[in-house]
BAMAR-236673 format. One record per residue (C-alpha): x, y, z. Coordinates in steps of 0.02 Angstrom, whole numbers, padded with zeros to 5 digits, always signed. Each point is the difference from the previous one (the first is absolute). Layout:
BEGIN
XYZ ...
This chain:
BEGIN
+07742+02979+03292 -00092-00012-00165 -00129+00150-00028 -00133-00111-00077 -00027-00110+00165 -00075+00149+00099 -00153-00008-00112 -00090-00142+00162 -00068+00141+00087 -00127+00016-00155 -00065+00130-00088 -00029+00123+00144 +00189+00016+00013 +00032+00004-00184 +00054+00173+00004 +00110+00005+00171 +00102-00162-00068 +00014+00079-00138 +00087+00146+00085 +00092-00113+00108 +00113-00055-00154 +00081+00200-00046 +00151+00024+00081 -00032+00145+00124 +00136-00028+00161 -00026+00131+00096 -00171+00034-00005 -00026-00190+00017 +00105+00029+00164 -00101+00153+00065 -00182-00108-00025 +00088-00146+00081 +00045+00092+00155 -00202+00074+00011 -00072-00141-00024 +00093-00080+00137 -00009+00140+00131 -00180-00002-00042 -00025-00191+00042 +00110+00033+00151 -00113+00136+00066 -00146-00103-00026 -00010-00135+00168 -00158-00093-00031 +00011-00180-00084 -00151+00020-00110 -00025+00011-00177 +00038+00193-00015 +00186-00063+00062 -00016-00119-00151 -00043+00136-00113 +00129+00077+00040 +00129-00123-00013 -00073-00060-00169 +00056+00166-00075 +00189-00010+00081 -00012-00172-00088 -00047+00043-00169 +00143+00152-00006 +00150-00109+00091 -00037-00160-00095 +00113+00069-00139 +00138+00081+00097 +00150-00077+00072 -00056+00009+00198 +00022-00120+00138 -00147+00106+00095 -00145-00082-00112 +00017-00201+00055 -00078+00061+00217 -00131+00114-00081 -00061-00133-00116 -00003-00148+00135 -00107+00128+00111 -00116+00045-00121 -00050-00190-00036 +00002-00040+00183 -00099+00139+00030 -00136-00039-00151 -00018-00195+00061 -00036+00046+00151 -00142+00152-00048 -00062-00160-00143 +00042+00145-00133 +00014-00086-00147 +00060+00122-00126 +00147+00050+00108 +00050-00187+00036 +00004-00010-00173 +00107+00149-00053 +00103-00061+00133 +00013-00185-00052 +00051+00076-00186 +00108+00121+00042 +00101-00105+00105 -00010-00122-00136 +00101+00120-00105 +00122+00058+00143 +00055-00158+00009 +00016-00086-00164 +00104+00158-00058 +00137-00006+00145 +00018-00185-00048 -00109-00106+00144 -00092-00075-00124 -00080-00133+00116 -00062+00121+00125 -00072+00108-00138 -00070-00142-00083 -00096-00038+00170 -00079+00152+00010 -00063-00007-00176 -00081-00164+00042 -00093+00091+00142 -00035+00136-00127 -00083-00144-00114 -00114-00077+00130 -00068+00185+00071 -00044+00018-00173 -00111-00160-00013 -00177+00022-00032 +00010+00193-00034 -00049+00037-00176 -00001+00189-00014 +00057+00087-00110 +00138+00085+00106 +00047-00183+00066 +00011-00078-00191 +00127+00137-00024 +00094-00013+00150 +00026-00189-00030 +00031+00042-00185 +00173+00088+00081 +00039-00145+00128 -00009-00130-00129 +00152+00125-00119 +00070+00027+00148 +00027-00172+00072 +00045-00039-00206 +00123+00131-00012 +00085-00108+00185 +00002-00177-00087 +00077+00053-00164 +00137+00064+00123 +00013-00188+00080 +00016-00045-00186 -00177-00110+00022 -00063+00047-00176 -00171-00117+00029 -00055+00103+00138 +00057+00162-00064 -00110-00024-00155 -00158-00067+00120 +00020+00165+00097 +00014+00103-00168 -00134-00084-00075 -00124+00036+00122 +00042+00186+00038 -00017+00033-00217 -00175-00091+00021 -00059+00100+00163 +00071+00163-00075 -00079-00032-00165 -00168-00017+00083 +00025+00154+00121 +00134+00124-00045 +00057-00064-00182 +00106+00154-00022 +00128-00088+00109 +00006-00160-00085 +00183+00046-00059 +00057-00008+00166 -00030-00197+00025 +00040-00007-00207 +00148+00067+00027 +00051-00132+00142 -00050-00145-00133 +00116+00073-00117 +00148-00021+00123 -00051-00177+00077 -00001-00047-00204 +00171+00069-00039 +00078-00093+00149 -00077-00162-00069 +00079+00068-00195 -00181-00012-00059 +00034+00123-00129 -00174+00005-00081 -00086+00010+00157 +00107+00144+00050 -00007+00109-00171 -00201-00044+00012 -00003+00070+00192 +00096+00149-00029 -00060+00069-00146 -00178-00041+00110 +00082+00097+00136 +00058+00159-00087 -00185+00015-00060 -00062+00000+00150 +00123+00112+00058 -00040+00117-00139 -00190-00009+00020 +00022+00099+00192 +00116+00138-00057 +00098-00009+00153 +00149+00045-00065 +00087-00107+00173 -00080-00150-00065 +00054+00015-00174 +00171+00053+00026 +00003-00154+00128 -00057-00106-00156 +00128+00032-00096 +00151-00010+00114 -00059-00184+00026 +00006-00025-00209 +00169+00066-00001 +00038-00106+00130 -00016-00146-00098 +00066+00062-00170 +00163+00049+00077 -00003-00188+00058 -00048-00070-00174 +00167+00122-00054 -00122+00104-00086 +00105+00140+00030 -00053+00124-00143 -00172-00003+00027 +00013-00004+00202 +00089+00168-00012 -00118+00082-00128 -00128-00036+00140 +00112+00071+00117 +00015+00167-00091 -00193-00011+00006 -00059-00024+00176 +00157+00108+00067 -00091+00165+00005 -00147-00075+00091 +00086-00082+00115 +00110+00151+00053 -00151+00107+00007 -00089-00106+00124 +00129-00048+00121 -00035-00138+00083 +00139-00091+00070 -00056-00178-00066 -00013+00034-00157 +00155+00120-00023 +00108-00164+00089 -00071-00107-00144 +00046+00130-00138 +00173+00000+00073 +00000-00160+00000 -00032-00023-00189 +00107+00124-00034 +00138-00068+00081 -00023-00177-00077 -00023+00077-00186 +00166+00097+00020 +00100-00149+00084 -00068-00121-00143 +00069+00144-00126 +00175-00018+00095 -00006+00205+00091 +00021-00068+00171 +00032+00156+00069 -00162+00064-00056 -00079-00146+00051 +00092+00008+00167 -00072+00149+00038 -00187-00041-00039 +00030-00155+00103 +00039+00096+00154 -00134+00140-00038 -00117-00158-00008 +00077-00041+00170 -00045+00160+00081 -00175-00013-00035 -00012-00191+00064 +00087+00059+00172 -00121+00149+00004 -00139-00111+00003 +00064-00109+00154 -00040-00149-00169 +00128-00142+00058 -00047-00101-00155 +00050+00121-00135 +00138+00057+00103 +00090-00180-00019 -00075-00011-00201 +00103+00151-00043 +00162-00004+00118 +00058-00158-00131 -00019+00099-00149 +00089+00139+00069 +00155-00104+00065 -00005-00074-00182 +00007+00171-00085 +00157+00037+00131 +00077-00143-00035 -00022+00059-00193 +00029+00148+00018 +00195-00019+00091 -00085+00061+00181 +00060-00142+00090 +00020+00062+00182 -00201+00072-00027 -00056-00170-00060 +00062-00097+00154 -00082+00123+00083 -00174-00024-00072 +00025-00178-00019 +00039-00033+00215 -00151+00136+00032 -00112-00133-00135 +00074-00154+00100 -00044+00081+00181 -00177+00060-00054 -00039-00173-00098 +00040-00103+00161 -00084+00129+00115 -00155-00016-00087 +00018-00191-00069 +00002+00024-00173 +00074-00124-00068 +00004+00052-00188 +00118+00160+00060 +00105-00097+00095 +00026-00102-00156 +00041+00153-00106 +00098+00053+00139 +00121-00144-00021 +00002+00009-00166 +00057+00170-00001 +00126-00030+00127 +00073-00131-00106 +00020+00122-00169 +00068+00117+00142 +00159-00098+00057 +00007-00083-00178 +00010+00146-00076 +00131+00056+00115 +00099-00136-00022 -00030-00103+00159 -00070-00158-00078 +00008-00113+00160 -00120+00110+00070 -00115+00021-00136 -00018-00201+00003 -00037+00019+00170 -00143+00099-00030 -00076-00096-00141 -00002-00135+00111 -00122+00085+00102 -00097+00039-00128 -00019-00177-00044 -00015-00048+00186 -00132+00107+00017 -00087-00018-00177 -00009-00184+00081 -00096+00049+00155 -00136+00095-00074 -00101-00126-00054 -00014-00072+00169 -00002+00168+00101 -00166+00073-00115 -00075-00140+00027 +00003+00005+00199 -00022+00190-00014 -00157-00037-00108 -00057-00162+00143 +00030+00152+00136 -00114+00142-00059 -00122-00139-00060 -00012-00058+00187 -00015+00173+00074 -00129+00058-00126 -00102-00183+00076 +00030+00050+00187 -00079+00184-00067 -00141-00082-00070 -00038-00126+00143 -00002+00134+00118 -00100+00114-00097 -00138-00160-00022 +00020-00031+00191 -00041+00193+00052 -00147-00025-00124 -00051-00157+00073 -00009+00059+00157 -00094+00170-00041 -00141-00127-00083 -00015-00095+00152 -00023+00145+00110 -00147+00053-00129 -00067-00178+00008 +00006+00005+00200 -00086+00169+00021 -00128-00062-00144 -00036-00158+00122 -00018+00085+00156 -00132+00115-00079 -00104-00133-00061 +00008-00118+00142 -00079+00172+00098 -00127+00002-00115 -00058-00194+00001 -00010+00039+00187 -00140+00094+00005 -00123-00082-00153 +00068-00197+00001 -00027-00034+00180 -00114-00160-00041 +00105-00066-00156 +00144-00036+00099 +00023-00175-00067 -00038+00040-00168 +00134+00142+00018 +00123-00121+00054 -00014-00111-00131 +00006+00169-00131 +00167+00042+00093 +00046-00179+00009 -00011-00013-00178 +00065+00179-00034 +00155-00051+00092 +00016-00144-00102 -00001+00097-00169 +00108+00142+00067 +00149-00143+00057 -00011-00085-00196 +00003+00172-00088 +00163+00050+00107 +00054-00182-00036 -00026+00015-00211 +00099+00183+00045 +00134-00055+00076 +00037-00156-00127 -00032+00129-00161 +00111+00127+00110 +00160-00146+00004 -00031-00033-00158 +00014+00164-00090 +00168+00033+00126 +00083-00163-00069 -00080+00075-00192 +00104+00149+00055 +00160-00101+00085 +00002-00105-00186 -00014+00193-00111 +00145+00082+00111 +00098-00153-00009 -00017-00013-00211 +00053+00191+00012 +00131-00019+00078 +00068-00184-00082 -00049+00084-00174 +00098+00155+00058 +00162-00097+00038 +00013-00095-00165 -00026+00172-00074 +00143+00080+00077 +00108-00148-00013 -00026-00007-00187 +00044+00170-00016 +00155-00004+00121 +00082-00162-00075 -00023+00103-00186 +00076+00143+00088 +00147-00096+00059 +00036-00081-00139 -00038+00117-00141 +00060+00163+00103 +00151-00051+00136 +00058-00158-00121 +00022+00110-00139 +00087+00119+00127 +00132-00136+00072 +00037-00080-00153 +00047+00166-00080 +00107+00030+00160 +00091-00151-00036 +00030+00012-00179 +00078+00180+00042 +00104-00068+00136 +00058-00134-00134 +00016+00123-00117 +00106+00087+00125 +00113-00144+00060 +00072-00006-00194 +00044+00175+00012 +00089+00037+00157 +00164-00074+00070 -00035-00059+00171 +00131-00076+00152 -00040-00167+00046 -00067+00044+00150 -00144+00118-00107 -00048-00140-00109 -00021-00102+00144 -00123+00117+00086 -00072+00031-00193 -00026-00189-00022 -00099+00001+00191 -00086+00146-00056 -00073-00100-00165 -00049-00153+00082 -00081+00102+00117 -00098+00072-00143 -00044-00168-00081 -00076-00047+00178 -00086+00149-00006 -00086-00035-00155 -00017-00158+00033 -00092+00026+00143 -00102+00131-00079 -00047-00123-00117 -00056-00140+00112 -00103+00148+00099 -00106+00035-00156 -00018-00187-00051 -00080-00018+00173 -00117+00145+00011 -00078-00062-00179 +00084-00160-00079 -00021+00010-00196 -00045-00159-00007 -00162+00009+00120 -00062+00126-00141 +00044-00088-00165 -00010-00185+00036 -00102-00006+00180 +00006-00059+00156 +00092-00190-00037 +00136+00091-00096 +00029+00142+00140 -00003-00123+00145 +00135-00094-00116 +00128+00137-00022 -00028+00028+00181 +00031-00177+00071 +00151-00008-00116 +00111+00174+00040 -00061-00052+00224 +00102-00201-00055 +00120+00105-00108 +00042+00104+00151 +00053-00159+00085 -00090+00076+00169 -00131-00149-00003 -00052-00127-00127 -00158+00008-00058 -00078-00127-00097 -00156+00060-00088 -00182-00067-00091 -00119+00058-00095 -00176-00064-00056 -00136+00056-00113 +00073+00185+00013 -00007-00003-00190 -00175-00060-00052 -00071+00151+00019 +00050+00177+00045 +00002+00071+00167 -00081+00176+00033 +00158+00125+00005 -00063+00043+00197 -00014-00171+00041 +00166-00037-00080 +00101+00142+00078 -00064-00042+00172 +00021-00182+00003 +00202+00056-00073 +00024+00118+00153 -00073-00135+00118 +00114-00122-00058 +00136+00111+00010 -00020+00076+00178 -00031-00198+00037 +00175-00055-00053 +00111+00160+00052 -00107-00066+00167 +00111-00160-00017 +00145+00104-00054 +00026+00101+00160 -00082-00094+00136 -00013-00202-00031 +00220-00037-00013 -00089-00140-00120 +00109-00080-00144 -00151-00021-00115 -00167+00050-00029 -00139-00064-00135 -00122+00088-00069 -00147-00057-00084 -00152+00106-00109 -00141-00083-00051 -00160+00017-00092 -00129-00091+00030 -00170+00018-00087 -00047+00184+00098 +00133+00004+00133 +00174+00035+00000 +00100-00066+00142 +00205+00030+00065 +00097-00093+00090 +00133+00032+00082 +00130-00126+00084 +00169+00029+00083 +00104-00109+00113 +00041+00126+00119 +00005+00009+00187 -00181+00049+00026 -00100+00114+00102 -00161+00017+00126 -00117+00068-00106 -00095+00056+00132 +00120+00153-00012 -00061+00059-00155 -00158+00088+00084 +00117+00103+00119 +00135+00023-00152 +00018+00170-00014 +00083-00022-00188 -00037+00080-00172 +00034-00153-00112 -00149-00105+00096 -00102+00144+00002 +00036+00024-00195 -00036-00189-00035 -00175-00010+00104 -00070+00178-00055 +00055-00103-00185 -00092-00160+00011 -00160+00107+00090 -00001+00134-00140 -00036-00180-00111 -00118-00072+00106 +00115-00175+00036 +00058-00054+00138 +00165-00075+00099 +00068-00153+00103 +00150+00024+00082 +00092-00174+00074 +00171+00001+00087 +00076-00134+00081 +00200+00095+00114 +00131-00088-00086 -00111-00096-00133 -00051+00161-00114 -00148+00098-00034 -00143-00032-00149 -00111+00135-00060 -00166-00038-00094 -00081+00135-00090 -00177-00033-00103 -00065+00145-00098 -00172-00007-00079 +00003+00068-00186 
């Protein structure tokens, strides 16, 4: 778990988190074990007992113990029910953090939510701060899911809060900006954030923070190859970093130093930083940085001649990836596995393997995406319950509030009883159109909200399919192609029996499906042609390679796509419609041709589609339990249009799709 998050509690517990990030074991174990016979001695629910297990909390948070998940449920059951705020709240972020950090994001994401909405309306001091550290926490938990929009939001506002409150902190959320900008290769916007960063850093003279600073510069030189200045860093911050012990930054030091040595070819060296680096990540019960460093120690192994070690590491990084659903390790995983039997000469194998990997590389897209939908719809449920409980408590006040006065007009309105029933009368009246205007400006800011989450996630997908299709066909073309030029390259040199060359001829055609197939993956995920020439173009090449195929014919027209330009979001998801639309046709219509016709028309845009297949009640489509409807409605709402479905069994099906522009 990352040292910086504890800072929610606030200041008051700026000194015990920063305790909580030295390395101490045993002691550690020894306060553990007090604190918790002292809670277990202790038999009233009250807020003493929450006390009490507030300080069990704020020790175990950092230490690899199942005993910490009961303690914390009781000690926010307990503080609902005694209405003590500050311990719901401790409880609501700390369990915020337990979660997020063994991998159920969703769950933690929930009770961040609830964290968010106890905070409304609360502008002290102690509060700002508090919701200074949600905000870089929940940050720090979308840069993870790769959502770089929201990461930034979240960043954003915890430098502004922190800058207003406790600005010698602001490199903490800095520091997060400087990451989310090097994932998007925003290389001025990260050299402007980190030298902002280390200046903050400097400005504390906490020589954690610092030292912390610099590791994450390093970081990035070693990937920009920056290798001579990276080390000369190294050689700096290495005495601080040994002096203060603390396991998270020692793993990152290891870390660097393993990656500087492997890029300078001493894979031994580097092997053994690697698995130092290793030791500290298992130490700290951190599943994330376990599976970020178990590739690059297989890959020294593998460098280094220590093949029966590297299998090891690399089935122990496929088990943990898969246990904990990451799929980035199980990519490197396969990957690994593939240099593995390749390099030991089992090339069937290998191909097996990279086939995974592109399998999988496939899936991704799709599989963020409804991981993304599920924690969105969880954090909702959190939020409609918290608004119902609230709901609720306000019409209990409003009851007792009514009973009290209707007491009092008793006793002094005895001879205005019709002119109080006309006061209540109208009274009523005003009280039924205010909850009215509520509950319309209450729909409309959830379908505000429904429209945001959707653009996330829509904007999201493109994102990651950009960058998959350049990663397939820049990274694991390159790396097939050069497999078959060696095996070519091979074949010229080596005197083979028949039977051989037969299996080495099966073997190549096998390869040039493979990057064939690779090939067509990456056009799909993010045609060329939708970026340089448009929509009319993309739709084209699209049409073409589906009547190429000879699956279906498709005949195919286009009008007024190329007066004027599309917006690129517009574009895209009128492209994936379509597409969705006629694999649609593909797998479920047994039609022999479809047409498809985009047109513009003044501000609309409109698609049809047409096949002669044999039809369908479309009254199914409500109870359809499928991802490709789903995809194409959640599409055409995200736009604002809207659909008309009509199917006729035997006599096809026509889809008419108007989008306002």
């Amino acid at each position: 778990m990352n040292p910086i998050r504890y800072s929610f509690f606030g200041t008051a517990l700026t000194c015990l988190l920063l305790l909580l990030c030295i390395h101490t074991s045993m002691g550690q174990t020894k306060l553990l074990d007090s604190l918790q016979a002292a809670i277990d001695r202790y038999p009233q629910k009250d807020t003493v007992k929450v006390g009490l297990i507030l300080k069990y909390v704020k020790a175990a948070v950092n230490e690899n113990t199942t005993r910490l998940e009961p303690y914390l449920l009781e000690m926010i059951a307990i503080s609902k029910a005694k209405n003590y705020r500050k311990g719901v709240r401790a409880g609501y972020g700390t369990a915020h953090l337990f979660y997020t950090d063994r991998g159920d994001l969703a769950k933690g994401m929930a009770y961040a939510d609830s964290s968010f909405l106890l905070m409304e309306g609360d502008t002290s001091k102690e509060n700002m701060i508090q919701k200074a550290y949600l905000h870089h926490n929940v940050a720090s938990d979308y840069n993870k899911m790769r959502d770089y929009e929201m990461a930034l939001y979240h960043y954003s506002e915890a430098a502004e809060l922190l800058g207003k409150y406790q600005p010698q902190y602001i490199y903490r959320p800095y520091s997060g900006i400087t990451e989310v900008y090097d994932h998007m290769n925003m290389r001025e916007k990260v050299q402007e954030y980190e030298q902002k960063t280390i200046e903050a850093a400097e400005r504390t003279g906490d020589s954690s923070a610092i030292a912390q600073r610099y590791l994450n510069r390093i970081s990035r030189l070693i990937n920009a190859k920056k290798l001579d200045k990276a080390e000369q860093y190294l050689k700096e911050v290495e005495p601080t970093v040994l002096k203060l012990d603390e396991s998270l930054l020692l793993y990152q030091y290891y870390q660097n130093m393993g990656s500087v040595l492997y890029e300078r070819k001493n894979f031994s060296k580097a092997y053994q930083y690697f698995q130092a680096a290793y030791e500290k990540a298992l130490a700290n019960d951190d599943m994330y940085l376990q599976v970020m460093v178990l590739y690059q120690l297989a890959e020294s192994a593998i460098a280094g001649g220590k093949m029966p070690e590297a299998k090891q590491y690399l089935d122990t990084l496929l088990k943990k990836s898969v246990a904990s659903d990451m799929k980035f390790g199980e990519q490197s995983a396969y990957k690994g596995l593939a240099a593995w039997h390749e390099k030991n000469g089992d090339h069937q194998t290998a191909n097996e393997w990279l086939h995974k990997q592109l399998v999988l590389n496939d899936s991704i897209a799709s599989q963020d995406v409804r991981d993304k939908l599920a924690m969105t719809e969880v954090r909702f449920k959190v939020r409609g319950k918290d608004n119902e409980i609230k709901m609720l408590q306000d019409e209990r006040e409003i009851q007792r509030l009514s009973i009290r006065q209707k007491n009092t007009l008793n006793y002094i309105l005895i001879g205005g009883a019709a002119a109080l029933l006309i006061i209540l009368l109208l009274g009523y009246r005003v009280y039924r159109n205010r909850q009215k205007l509520q509950q319309q400006r209450i729909s409309e800011l959830e379908t505000e909200k429904q429209l945001t989450a959707t653009e996330a996630v829509l904007k999201g997908e493109e994102q990651e399919r950009t960058r998959l299709a350049k990663d397939l066909h820049d990274g694991l073309g390159g790396m097939l192609s050069g497999i078959k030029y060696s095996f070519q390259h091979m074949k010229g040199n080596l005197v083979m029996t028949p039977e051989n060359l037969q299996a080495f001829e099966r073997s190549m055609d096998m390869l040039d499906s493979s990057i064939k197939e690779m090939r067509r993956v990456a056009h799909n995920m993010m045609p060329e042609a939708l970026v340089n020439y448009g929509l009319g173009a993309a739709l084209n090449d699209f049409c073409n390679d589906i009547s190429q195929s000879g699956a279906i014919q498709v005949s195919h027209q286009f009008i007024g796509l190329d007066k004027e330009k599309i917006s690129d979001t517009t574009a895209i998801t009128v492209f994936r419609i379509v597409q969705e639309l006629l694999n649609n046709v593909l797998k479920h219509a047994s039609a022999k041709t479809v047409m498809l016709q985009v047109a513009k028309n003044d501000n609309t845009l409109s698609v049809t589609v047409e096949d002669d297949g044999k039809g369908f009640d479309t009254a199914t489509l409500d109870r359809s339990g499928g991802i490709g409807w789903s995809n194409i409605r959640n599409r055409v709402e995200f736009l604002r249009g809207t659909v008309d479905i009509q199917s006729v069994p035997n006599s096809g099906t026509s889809v008419l799709i108007e989008i306002p522009l």
